[in-house]
DRENTORPA-457591 format. One record per atom (N, C-alpha, C): residue in three letters; atom name; y negated, z, x. Coordinates in pm, whole numbers. Atoms other than C-alpha are relative to their C-alpha. Example, Ala and Ser with C-alpha at 12.3 -4.5 7.8 and 13.67 -1.06 7.14 Angstrom:
<recs>
{'ALA','N',{119,0,89}}
{'ALA','CA',{450,780,1230}}
{'ALA','C',{-120,0,90}}
{'SER','N',{119,-6,-82}}
{'SER','CA',{106,714,1367}}
{'SER','C',{-109,73,-77}}
</recs>
This chain:
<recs>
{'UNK','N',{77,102,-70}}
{'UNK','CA',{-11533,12038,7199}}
{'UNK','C',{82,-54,117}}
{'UNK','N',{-50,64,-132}}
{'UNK','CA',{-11393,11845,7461}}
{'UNK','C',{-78,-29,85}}
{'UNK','N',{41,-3,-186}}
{'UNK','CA',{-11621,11820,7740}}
{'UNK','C',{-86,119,-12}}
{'UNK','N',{141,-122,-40}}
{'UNK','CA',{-11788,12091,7901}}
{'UNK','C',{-82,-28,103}}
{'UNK','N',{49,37,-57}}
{'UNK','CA',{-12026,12101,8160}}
{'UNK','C',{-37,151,79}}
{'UNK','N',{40,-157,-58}}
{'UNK','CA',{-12041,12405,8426}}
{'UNK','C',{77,87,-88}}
{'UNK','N',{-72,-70,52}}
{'UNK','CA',{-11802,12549,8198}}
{'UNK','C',{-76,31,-168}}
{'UNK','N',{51,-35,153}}
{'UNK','CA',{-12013,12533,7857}}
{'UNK','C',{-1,-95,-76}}
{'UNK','N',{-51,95,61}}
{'UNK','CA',{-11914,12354,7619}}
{'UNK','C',{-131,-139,-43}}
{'UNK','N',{87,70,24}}
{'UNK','CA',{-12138,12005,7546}}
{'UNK','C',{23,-31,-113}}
{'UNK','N',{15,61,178}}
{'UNK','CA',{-12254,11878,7177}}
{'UNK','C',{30,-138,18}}
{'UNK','N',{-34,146,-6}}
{'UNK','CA',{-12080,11569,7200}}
{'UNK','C',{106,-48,-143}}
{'UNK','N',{-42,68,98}}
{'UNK','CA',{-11977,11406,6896}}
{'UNK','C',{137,-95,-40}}
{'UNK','N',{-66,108,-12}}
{'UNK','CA',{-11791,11088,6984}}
{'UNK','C',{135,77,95}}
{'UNK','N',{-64,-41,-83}}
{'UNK','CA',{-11427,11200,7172}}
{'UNK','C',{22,-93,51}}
{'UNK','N',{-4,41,-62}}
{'UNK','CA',{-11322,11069,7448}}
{'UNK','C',{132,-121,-27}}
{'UNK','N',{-149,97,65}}
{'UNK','CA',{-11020,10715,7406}}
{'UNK','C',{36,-20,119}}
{'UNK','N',{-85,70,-37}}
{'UNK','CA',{-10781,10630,7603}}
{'UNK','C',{13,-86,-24}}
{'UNK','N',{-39,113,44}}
{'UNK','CA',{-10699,10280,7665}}
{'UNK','C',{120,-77,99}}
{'UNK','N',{-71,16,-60}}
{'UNK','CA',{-10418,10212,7895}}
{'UNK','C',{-14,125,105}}
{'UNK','N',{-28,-61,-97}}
{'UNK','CA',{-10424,10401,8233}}
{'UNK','C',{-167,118,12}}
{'UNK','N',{114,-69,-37}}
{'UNK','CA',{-10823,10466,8177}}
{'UNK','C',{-36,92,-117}}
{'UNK','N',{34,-66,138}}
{'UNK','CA',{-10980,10736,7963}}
{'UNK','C',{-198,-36,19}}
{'UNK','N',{133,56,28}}
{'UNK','CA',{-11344,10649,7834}}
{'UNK','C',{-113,85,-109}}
{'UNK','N',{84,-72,31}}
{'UNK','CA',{-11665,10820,7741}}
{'UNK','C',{-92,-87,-79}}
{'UNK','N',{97,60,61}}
{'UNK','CA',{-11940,10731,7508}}
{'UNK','C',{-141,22,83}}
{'UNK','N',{159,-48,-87}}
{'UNK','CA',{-12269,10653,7752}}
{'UNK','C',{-111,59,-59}}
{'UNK','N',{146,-61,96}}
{'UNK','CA',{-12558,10735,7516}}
{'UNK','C',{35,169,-3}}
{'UNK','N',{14,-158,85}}
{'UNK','CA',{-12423,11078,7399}}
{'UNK','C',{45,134,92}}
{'UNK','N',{-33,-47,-133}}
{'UNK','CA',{-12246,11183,7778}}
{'UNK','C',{-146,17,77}}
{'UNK','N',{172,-19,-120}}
{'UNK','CA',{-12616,11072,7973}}
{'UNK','C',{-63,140,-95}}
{'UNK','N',{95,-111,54}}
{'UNK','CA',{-12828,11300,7737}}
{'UNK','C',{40,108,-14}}
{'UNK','N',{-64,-157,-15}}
{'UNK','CA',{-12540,11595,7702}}
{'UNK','C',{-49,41,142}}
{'UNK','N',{6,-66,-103}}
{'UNK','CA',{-12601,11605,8062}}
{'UNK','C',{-152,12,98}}
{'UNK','N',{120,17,-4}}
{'UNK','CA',{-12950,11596,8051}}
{'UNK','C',{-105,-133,48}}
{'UNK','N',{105,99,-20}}
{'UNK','CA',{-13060,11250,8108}}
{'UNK','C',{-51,-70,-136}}
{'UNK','N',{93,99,118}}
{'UNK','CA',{-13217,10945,7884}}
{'UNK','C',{126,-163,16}}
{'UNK','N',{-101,136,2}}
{'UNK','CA',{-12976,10617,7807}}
{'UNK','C',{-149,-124,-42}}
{'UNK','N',{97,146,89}}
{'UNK','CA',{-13229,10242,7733}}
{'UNK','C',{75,-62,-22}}
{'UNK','N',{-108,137,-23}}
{'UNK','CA',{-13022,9969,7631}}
{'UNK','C',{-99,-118,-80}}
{'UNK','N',{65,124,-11}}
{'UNK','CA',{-13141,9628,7632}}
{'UNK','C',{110,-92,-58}}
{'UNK','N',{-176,104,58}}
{'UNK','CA',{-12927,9419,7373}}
{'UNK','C',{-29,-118,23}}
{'UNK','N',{-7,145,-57}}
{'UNK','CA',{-13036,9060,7483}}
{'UNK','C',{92,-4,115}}
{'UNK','N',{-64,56,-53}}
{'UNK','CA',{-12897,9122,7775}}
{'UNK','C',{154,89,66}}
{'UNK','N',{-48,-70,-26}}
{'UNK','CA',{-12643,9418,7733}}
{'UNK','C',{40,113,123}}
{'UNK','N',{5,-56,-127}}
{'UNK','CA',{-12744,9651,7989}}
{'UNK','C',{-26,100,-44}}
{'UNK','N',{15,-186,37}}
{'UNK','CA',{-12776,10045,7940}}
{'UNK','C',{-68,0,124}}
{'UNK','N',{61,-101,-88}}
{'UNK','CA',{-12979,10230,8175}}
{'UNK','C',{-32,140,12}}
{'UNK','N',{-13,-181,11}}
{'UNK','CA',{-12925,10604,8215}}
{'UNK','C',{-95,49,144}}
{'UNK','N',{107,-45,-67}}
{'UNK','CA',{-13164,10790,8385}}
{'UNK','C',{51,159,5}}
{'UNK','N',{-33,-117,-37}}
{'UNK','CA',{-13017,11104,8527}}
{'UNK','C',{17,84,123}}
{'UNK','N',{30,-117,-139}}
{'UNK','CA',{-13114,11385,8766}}
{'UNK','C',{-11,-115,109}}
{'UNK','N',{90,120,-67}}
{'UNK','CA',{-13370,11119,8909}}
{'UNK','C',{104,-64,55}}
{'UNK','N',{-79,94,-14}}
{'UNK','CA',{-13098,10830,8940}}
{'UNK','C',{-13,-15,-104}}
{'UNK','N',{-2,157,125}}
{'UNK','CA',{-13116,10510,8762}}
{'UNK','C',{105,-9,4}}
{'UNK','N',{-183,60,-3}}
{'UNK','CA',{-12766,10358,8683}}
{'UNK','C',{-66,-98,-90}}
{'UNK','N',{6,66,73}}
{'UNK','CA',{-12782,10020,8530}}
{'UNK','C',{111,-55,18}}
{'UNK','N',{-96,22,31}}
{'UNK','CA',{-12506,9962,8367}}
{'UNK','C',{38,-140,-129}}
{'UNK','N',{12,105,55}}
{'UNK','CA',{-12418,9599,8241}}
{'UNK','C',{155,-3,-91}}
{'UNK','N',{-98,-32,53}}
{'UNK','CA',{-12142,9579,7985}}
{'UNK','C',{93,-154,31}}
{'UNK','N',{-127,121,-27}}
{'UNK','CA',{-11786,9371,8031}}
{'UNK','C',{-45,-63,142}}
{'UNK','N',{51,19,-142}}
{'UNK','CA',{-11938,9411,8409}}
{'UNK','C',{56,108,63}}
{'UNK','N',{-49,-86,-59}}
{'UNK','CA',{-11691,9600,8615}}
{'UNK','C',{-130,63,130}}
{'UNK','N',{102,-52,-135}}
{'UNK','CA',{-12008,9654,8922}}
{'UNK','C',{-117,81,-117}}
{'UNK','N',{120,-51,56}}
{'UNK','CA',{-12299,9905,8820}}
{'UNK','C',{-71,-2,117}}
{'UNK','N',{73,-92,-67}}
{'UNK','CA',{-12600,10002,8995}}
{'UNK','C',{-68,63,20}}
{'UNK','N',{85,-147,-37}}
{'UNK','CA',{-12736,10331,9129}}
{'UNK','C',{-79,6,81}}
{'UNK','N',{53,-28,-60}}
{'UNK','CA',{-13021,10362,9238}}
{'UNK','C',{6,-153,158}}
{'UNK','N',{-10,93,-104}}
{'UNK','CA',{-12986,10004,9430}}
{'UNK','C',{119,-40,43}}
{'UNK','N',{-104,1,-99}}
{'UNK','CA',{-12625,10061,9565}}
{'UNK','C',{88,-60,-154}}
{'UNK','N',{-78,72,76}}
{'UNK','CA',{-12384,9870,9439}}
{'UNK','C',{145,40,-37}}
{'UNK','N',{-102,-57,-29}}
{'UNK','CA',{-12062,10036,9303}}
{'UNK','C',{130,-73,-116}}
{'UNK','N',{-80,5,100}}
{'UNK','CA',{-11736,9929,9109}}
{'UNK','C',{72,106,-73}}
{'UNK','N',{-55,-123,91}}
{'UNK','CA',{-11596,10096,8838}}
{'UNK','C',{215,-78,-41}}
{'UNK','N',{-144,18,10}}
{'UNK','CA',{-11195,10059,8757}}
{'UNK','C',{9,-76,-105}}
{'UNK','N',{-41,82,113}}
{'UNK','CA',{-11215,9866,8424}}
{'UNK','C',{-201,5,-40}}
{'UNK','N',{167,31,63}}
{'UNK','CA',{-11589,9723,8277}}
{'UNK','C',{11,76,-115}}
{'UNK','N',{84,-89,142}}
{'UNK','CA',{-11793,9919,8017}}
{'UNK','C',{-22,-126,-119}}
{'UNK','N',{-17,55,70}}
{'UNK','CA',{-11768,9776,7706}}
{'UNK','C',{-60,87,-132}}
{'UNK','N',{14,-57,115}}
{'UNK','CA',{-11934,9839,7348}}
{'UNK','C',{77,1,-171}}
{'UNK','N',{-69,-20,50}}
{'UNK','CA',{-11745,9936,7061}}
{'UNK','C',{-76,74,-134}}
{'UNK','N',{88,-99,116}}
{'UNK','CA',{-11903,10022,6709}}
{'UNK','C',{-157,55,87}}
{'UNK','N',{158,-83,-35}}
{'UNK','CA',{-12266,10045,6855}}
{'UNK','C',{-28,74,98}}
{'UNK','N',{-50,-134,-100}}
{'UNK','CA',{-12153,10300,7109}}
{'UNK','C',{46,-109,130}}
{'UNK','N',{-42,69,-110}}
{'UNK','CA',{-12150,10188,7480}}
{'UNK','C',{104,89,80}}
{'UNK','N',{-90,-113,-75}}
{'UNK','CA',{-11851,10316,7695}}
{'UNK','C',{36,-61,110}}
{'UNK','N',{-19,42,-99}}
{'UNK','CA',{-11780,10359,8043}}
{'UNK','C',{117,94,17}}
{'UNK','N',{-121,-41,-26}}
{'UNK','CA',{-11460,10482,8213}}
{'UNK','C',{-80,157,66}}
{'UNK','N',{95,-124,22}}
{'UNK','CA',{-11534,10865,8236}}
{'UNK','C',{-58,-13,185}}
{'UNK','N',{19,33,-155}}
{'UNK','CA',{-11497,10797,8636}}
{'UNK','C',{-145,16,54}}
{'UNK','N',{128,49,-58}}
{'UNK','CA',{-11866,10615,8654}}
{'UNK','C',{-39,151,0}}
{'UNK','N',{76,-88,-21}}
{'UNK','CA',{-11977,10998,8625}}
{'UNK','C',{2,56,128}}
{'UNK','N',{-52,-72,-154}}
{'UNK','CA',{-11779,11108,8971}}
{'UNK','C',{-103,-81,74}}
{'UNK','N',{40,82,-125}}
{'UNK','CA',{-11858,10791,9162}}
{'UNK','C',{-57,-113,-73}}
{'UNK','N',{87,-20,-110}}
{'UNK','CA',{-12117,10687,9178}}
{'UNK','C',{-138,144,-43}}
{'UNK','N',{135,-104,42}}
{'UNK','CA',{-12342,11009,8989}}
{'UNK','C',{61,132,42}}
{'UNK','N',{-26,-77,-49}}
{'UNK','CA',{-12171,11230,9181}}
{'UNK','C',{77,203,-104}}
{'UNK','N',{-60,-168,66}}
{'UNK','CA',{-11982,11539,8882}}
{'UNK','C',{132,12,56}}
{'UNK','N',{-103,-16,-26}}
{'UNK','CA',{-11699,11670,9004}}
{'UNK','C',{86,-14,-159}}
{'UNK','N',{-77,-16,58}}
{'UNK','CA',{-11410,11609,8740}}
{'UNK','C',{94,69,-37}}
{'UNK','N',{-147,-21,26}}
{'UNK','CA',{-11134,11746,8573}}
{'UNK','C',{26,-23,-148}}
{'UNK','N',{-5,126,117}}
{'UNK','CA',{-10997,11554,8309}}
{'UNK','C',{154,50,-8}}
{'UNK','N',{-116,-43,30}}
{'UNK','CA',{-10669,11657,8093}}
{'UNK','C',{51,-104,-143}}
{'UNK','N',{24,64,72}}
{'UNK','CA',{-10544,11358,7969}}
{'UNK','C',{113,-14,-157}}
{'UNK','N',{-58,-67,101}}
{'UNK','CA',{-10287,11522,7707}}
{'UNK','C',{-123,42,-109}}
{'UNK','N',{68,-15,35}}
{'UNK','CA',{-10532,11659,7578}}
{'UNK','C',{-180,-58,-94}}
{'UNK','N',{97,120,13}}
{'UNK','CA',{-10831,11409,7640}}
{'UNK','C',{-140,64,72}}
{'UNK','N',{102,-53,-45}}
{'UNK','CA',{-11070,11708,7766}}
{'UNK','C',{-39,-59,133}}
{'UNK','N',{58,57,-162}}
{'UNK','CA',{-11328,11641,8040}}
{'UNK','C',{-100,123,27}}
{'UNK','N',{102,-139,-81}}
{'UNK','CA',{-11507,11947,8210}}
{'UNK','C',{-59,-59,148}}
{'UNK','N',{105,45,-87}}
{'UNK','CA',{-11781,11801,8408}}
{'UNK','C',{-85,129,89}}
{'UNK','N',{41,-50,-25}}
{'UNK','CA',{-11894,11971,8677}}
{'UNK','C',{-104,-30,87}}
{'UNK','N',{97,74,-32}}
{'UNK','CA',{-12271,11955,8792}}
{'UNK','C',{2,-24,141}}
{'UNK','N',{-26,64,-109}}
{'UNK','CA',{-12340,11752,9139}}
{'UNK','C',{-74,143,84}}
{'UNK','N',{135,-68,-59}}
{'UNK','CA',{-12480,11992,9404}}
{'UNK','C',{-120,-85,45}}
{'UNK','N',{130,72,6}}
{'UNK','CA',{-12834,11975,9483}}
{'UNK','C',{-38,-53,144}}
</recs>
């Protein structure tokens, strides 16, 4: 498995791609490994993850998200790909607060949870 979470491994399906400098996660199957809920709204391509009470609405080929009101950029826009929405694994640090460590030989991502 390639991501864990607290050190246990998560049921995640989709691996993680590389695409130049950024490496990139699948939102739907990352929010709910880590216990939230993903909505997406295809009129007007917007995801909404709902995790450890924070909203994130996340608009695709829209480098800005926002959390909970605050307005944050991300390093390259989320973009969908085969059905599957993806954001740069980053959006999980800043602004939903997991600590990272990311091995990009590899491609692993060991997410670690925010304190409370």
């Amino acid at each position: 498995m390639p991501y864990t979470l607290d050190g246990q491994p998560l049921n995640v399906s989709l691996e993680p791609q590389q695409n130049g400098g950024t490496l990139w996660v699948p939102l739907r199957p990352i929010g709910q490994a880590l216990g939230g809920n993903v909505d997406w709204d295809p009129d007007n391509q917007v995801a909404i993850l709902y995790l450890n009470s924070r909203i994130a609405t996340v608009k695709m080929d829209d480098a800005n998200v926002d959390v909970d009101g605050q307005q944050y950029a991300l390093q390259e826009a989320p973009y969908v790909s085969d059905g599957e929405s993806w954001v740069p694994v980053r959006f999980f640090n800043n602004p939903l607060g997991y600590a990272l460590n990311v091995d990009l030989g590899s491609h692993q991502v060991d997410f670690t949870s925010p304190a409370a």
